[in-house]
C-alpha positions, 0 to 999 in steps of 0.5 A: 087558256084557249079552247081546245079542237072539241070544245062545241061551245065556241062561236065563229065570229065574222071579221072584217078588213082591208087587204094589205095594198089598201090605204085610206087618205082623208081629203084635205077638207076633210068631208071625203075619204079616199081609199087607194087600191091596186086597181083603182081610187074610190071616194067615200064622200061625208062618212060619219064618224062611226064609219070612218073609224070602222074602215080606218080601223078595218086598214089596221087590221081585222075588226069584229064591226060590232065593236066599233059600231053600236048604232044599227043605221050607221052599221046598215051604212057600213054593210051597204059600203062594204058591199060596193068595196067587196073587190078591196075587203078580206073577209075572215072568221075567227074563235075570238074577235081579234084573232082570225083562224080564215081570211078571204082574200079577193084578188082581182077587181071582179072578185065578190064573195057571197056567202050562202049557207050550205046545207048540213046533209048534201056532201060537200068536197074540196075543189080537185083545183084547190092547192096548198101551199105556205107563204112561211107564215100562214097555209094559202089555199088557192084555185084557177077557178076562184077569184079568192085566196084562202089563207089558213092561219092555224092549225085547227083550219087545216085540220078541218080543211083535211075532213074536205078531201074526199066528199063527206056531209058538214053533219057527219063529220065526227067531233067537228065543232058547231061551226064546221058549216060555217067554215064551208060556206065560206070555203064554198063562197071563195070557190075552194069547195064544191057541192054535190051535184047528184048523191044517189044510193050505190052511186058515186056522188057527182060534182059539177067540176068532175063532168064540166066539158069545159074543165073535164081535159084540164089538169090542176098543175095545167089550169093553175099555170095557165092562170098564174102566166097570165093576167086577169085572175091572180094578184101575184107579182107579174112581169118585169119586176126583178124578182131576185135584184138587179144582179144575184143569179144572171146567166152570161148570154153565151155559156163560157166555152170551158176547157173543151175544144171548138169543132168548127162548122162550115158557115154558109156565105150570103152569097151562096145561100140566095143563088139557092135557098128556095122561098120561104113559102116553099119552106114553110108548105114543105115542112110537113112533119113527117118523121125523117128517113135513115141515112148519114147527115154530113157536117156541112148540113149541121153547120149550115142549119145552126148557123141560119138558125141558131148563132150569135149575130151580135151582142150588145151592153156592158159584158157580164151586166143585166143589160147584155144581150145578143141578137140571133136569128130566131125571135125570142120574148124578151130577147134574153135568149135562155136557149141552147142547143145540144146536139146528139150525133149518131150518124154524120160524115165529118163528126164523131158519134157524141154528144155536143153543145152548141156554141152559137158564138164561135159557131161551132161545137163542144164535146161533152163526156159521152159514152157510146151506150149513153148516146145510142139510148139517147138516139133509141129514146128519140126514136121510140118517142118519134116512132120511127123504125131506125135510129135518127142520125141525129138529135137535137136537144132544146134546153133552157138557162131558167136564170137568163129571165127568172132574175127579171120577170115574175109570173111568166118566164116559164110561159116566156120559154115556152114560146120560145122554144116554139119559135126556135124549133119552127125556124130549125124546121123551116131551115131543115126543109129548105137544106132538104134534111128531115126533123120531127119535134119530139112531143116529150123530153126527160128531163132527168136524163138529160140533166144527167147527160149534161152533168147540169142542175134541172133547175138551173138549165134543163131540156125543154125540147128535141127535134131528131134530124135526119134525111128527107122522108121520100113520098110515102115514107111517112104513114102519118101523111095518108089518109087525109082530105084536100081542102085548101091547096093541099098540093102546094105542098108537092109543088114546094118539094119541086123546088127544094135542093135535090137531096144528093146535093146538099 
């Protein structure tokens, strides 16, 4: 019968072997073994037979290398081996000698795992980077600060990794098994646990991680996306991997049109637009982000910006296939274009008040239900968080189809949105400042009200961004633009101005 949690007179015992991805060839000579890994092949020339049963061994499963070896210079070989293999070896601990409680997961190439002794009285805590989650089989600590994973195989490891929540010394954890310390400088050796950098009497204890400037602005949640939509410090499926199959989950490149009518906007002709679209420098030097003025839009301005900005220019592929796609004027990562745009209407000659989706395809607009105090909260929202003293005419809502690229990237679709969005929300405003109309990107959406306004599931498309629309800010509107030093032509900005469309024109 295995012992329980407070038997003290169980030992840990250090196990030993590959990660899964790591698999052994003998060299057709067979003078030279060759371990195949993710990152690389390394060759193991003339091991002797004691060693290369341990590492064929070590690639079944976890070994106690005392097992296999006896010899103590073949087993100073396989340590000084193991050493330079450290990137491709899991380390883990165990109450007996084939089943570990932890294992030591490396995850990149730079990975090296040196595991020191922690000191008995200086308090000790868990990293507030660490987080916890579960693969369905075993608990998995992870951190973007570690080169390791930690996966907890029992329910003893978790429980002695709850006495790591708050700072406490490995010798006063009360009823902890005589291992307990062992277990944190494992923990400590895979970046899962800090050290205290300052325990004072009447003084809170200091951790290193707590006051670093480097980390001291970053969130967990933030951190560990930055390094799980990246390369360089994970080991996580990345890219182009077709996650869910080839077909489970596509979103169509255009949403369906439904049973609601089309409102038709004005299109712009190429013509008309080079005899007076001003030059993209004036657009770019005239964008400054100042919140727009109050003051009715008219309906030929809404079409004439979705159309330059946002509409369909082809498709092309094989329709409801993984391979169509369309061609719009905005640049998108990936070219799934997962964006649509909803369009709050307060105050517009030629539309209704109400709130609209976009259909880039026929290039017009689609009612949704609306009631008239859903889209004055929707506009007041957009006002308090844009601080402007009136209502905005209009509201323009980003949303993302998570499945257009989730069904074919791993790791970074959500990073790929992002981007995106900045892309599609730069040429909506360089657009806006060429028609001479007013936006301002909104620093923040609620996801929740919008998913209600929309009737949509937020996990399956959800905001993830607003411009408010309106009228050009006149000189001064705009407190934000005061205050400030000219340092490189700061006046190209009015020069730019000059040559936009007079306002009562557009």
């Amino acid at each position: 019968m295995a012992a329980g949690f407070g038997d003290k007179r169980r030992d840990l015992h250090a196990l030993w072997s590959f990660r899964e991805d790591v698999h052994l060839e003998a060299a057709p000579h067979g003078k030279t073994l060759v371990l195949h890994s993710r990152w690389d092949e390394i060759e193991v020339p003339h091991p002797g037979p004691a060693v290369f049963d341990a590492l064929r061994r070590m690639s079944l499963g976890p070994i106690h290398l005392d097992n296999v070896i006896s010899d103590e210079a073949d087993l100073a070989t396989l340590h000084r081996l193991l050493d330079r293999l450290d990137p491709l070896v899991v380390r883990s601990l165990g109450v007996d000698r084939e089943q570990p409680m932890v294992s030591v997961v490396p995850l990149v190439q730079r990975s090296r795992l040196r595991v020191i002794p922690v000191a008995a009285d200086v308090p000790v805590r868990l990293s507030r980077f660490a987080v916890i989650n579960t693969n369905g089989r075993d608990y998995r600590l992870e951190s973007p600060l570690a080169l390791h994973r930690v996966l907890l195989h029992t329910a003893e490891a978790m429980s002695l990794v709850g006495h790591l929540r708050r700072p406490t010394r490995p010798d006063a954890v009360r009823d902890a098994p005589p291992y307990f310390s062992t277990l944190v400088a494992y923990l400590a050796a895979a970046g899962m646990v800090v050290g205290a950098e300052r325990d004072e009497p009447f003084r809170p204890v200091e951790f290193a991680e707590d006051t670093d400037d480097a980390l001291i602005s970053w969130s967990p949640v933030n951190l560990l996306f930055h390094s799980r939509s990246t390369l360089g410090r994970h080991d996580l499926a990345f890219g182009a991997t077709h996650p869910v199959g080839d077909r489970r989950g596509i979103e169509p490149v255009v949403v369906p049109p439904g049973d609601t009518g089309l409102i038709r906007l004005y299109r712009p002709t190429w013509e008309a637009l080079v005899a007076v679209d001003p030059p993209l420098s004036a657009a770019v030097e005239a964008a400054n982000g100042a919140r727009p003025a109050a003051g009715p839009l008219t309906a030929r301005e809404l079409g004439e910006l979705l159309y330059r900005a946002a509409r369909v220019r082809s498709v092309s592929g094989p329709p409801g296939s993984p391979e169509e796609t369309s061609d719009r004027p905005y640049l998108s990562v990936g070219s799934r274009y997962e964006l649509e745009l909803y369009v709050v209407v307060g105050d517009c000659n030629g539309i209704s008040q109400g709130v609209y989706r976009y259909d880039p395809l026929s290039h017009g607009l689609r009612a949704l239900p609306s009631e008239t105090r859903a889209v004055v909260a929707a506009l007041e929202n957009a006002r308090l968080v844009a601080q402007m003293p009136d209502l905005p005419p209009a509201l323009v809502v980003i949303t993302a189809r998570f499945r257009r690229l989730s069904w074919k990237y791993n790791g970074l679709s959500y990073a790929m949105i992002l981007k995106n969005v900045g892309m599609l929300t730069q040429t909506l405003c360089l657009v806006a400042a060429g028609l001479s109309l007013g936006v301002y990107p909104l620093e923040c959406v609620d996801i929740e009200r919008w998913a209600d306004a929309l009737g949509a599931d937020w996990r399956i498309e959800s905001s993830v961004g607003a411009l408010v629309l309106g009228r050009k800010p006149h000189p001064g509107d705009d407190a934000a633009v005061t205050g400030w030093h000219e340092v490189n032509d700061a006046h190209w900005a009015d020069l730019a101005h000059r040559l936009m469309p007079d306002d009562e024109t557009t």
